[in-house]
C-alpha positions as CSV (number, residue, x, y, z in Angstrom):
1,X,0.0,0.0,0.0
2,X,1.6,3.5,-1.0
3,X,1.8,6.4,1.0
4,X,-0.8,8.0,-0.7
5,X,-3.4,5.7,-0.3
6,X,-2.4,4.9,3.1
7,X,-2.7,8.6,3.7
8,X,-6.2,9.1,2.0
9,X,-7.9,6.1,3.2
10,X,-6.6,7.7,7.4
11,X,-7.6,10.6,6.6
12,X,-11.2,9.8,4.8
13,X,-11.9,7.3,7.8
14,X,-11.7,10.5,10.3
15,X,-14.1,12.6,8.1
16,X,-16.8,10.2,8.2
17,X,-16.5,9.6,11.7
18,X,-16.2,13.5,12.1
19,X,-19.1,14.2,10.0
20,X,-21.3,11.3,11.9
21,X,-19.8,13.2,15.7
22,X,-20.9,16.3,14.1
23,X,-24.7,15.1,13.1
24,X,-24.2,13.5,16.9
25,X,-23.8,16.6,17.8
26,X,-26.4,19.0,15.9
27,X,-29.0,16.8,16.5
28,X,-28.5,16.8,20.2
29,X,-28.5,20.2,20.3
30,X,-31.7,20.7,18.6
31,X,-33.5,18.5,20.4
32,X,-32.4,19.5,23.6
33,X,-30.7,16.1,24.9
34,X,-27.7,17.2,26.4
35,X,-27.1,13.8,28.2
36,X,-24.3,11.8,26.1
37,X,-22.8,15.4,25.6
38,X,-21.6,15.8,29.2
39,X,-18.4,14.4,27.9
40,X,-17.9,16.0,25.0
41,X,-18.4,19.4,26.3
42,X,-15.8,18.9,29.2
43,X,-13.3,17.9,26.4
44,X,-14.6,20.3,23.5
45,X,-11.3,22.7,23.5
46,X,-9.1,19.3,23.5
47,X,-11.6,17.8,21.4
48,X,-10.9,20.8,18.4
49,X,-7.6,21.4,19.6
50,X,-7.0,17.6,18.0
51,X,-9.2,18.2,15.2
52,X,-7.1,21.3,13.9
53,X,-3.9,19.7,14.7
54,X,-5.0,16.9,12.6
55,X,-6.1,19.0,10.1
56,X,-3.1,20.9,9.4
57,X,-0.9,18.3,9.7
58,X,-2.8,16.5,7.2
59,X,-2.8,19.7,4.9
60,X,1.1,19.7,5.4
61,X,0.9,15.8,4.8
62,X,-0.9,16.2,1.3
63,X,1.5,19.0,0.1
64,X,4.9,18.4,2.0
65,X,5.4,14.6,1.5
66,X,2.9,13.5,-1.0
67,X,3.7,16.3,-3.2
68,X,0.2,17.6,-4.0
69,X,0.7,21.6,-5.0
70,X,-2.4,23.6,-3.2
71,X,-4.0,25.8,-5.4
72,X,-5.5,29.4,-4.2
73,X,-8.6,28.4,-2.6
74,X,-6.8,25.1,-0.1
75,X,-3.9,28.2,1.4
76,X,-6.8,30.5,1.8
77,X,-8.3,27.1,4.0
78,X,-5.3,26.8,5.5
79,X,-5.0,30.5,6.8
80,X,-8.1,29.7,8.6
81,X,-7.1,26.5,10.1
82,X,-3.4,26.9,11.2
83,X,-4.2,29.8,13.7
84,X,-6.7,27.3,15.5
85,X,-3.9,24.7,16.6
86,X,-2.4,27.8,18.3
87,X,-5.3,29.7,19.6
88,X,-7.3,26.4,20.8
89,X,-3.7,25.4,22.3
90,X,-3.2,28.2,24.5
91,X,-6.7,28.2,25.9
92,X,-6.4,24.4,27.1
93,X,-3.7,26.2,29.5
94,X,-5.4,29.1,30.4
95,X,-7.5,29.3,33.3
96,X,-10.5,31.9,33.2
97,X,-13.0,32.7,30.9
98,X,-12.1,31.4,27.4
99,X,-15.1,32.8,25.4
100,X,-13.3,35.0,22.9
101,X,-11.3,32.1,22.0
102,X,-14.7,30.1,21.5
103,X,-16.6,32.7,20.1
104,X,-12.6,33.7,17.6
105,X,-12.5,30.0,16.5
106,X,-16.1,29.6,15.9
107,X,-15.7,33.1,13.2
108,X,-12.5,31.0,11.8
109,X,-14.4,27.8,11.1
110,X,-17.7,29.4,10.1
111,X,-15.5,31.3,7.0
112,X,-13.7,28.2,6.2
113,X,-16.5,26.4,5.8
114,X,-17.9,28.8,3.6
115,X,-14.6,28.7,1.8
116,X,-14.4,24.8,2.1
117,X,-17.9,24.3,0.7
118,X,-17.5,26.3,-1.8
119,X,-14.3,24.5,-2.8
120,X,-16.1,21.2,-3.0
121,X,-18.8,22.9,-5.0
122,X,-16.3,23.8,-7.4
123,X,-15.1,19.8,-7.5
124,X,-18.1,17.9,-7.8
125,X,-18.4,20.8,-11.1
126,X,-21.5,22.3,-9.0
127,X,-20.5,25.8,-10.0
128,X,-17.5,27.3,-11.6
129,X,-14.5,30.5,-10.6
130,X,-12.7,32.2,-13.1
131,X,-10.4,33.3,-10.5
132,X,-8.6,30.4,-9.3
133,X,-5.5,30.6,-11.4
134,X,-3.5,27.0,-12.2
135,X,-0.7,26.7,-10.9
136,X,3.2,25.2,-12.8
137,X,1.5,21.5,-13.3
138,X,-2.0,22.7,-14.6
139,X,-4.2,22.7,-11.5
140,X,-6.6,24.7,-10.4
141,X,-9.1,24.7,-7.5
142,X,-11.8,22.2,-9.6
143,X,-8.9,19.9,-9.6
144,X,-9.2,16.6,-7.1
145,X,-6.6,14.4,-6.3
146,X,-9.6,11.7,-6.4
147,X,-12.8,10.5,-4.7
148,X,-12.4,8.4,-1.7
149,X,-15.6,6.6,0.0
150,X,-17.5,8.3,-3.1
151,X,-17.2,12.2,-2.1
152,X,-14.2,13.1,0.1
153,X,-11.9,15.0,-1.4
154,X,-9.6,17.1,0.3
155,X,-11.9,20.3,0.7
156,X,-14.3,17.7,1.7
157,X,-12.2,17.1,4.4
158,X,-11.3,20.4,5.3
159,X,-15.1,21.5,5.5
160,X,-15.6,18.7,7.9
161,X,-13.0,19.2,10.3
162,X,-14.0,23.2,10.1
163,X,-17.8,22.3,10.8
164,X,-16.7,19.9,13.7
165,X,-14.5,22.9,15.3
166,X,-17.6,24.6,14.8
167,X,-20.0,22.7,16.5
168,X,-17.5,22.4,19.4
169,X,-17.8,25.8,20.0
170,X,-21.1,25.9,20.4
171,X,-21.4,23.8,22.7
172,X,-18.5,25.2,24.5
173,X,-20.8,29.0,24.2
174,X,-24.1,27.2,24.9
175,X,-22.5,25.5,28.0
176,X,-21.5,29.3,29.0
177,X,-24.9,30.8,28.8
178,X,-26.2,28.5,31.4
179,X,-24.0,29.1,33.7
């Protein structure tokens, strides 16, 4: 088994189970059953502290060792996720009240999953950009580096682990209110 496909079938296995934590989660929240999330919402800074670490280290996976050149729209992802790993970081240390690094992260995932969903958009040939320029080997942000499980790509990824952060910080705000 290659690198690559080692690498995409890790990395697909933890968006499904991200995406089925963060219907876990949604749903919960709507329907008001906050039992199961006692949990999760003790853990929620770890809990997206991982999932951006994971993120960018997969981003840095994908370009750095497998060689995969991102175009315009993955580094404008990336300046979204990479300032996570540091802010949710520091607040595991801090003691106090951590809401502006809630409320900060939950503005940085809500944009890059704008950004992220529109990227997929753009793959599955949803809708098109005349901006994204290609780069040196003739790749532009409609480009995929392949389908795994039938739909994640990398954007698909990226939206997921951005909606997941997100999600955590609601809870983490939600949790705040009641008190």
């Amino acid at each position: 088994m290659s690198i690559a496909v080692l690498a995409n079938t890790i990395f697909s296995t933890l968006t499904l189970i991200s995406q089925l934590a963060i219907l876990a989660i949604w749903v919960s929240i709507l329907l008001k059953k906050d039992g199961w999330l006692g949990l999760i919402k003790t853990h929620a800074i770890l809990i997206a502290f991982g999932v951006a670490l994971i993120s960018t280290l997969g981003s840095l996976v994908y370009s750095e060792i497998l060689g995969y050149v991102p175009c315009q729209l993955c580094w404008y992802q990336r300046i979204l996720m990479y300032p996570q790993v540091v802010m949710l970081g520091v607040a595991l240390f801090l003691k106090g009240d951590k809401k502006i690094t809630y409320i900060n992260s939950l503005i940085l995932s809500f944009l890059g999953a704008l950004l992220a969903g529109y990227h997929y958009l753009l793959q599955i040939g949803a809708t098109e950009a005349s901006f994204c320029n290609f780069d040196e080997l003739g790749l532009g942000c409609s480009s995929s580096f392949g389908f795994n499980l039938g739909y994640i790509t990398i954007p698909m990824m990226a939206l997921t682990g951005f909606l997941l952060i997100g999600a955590l910080q609601v809870l983490k705000l939600r949790e705040n209110k009641k008190q």
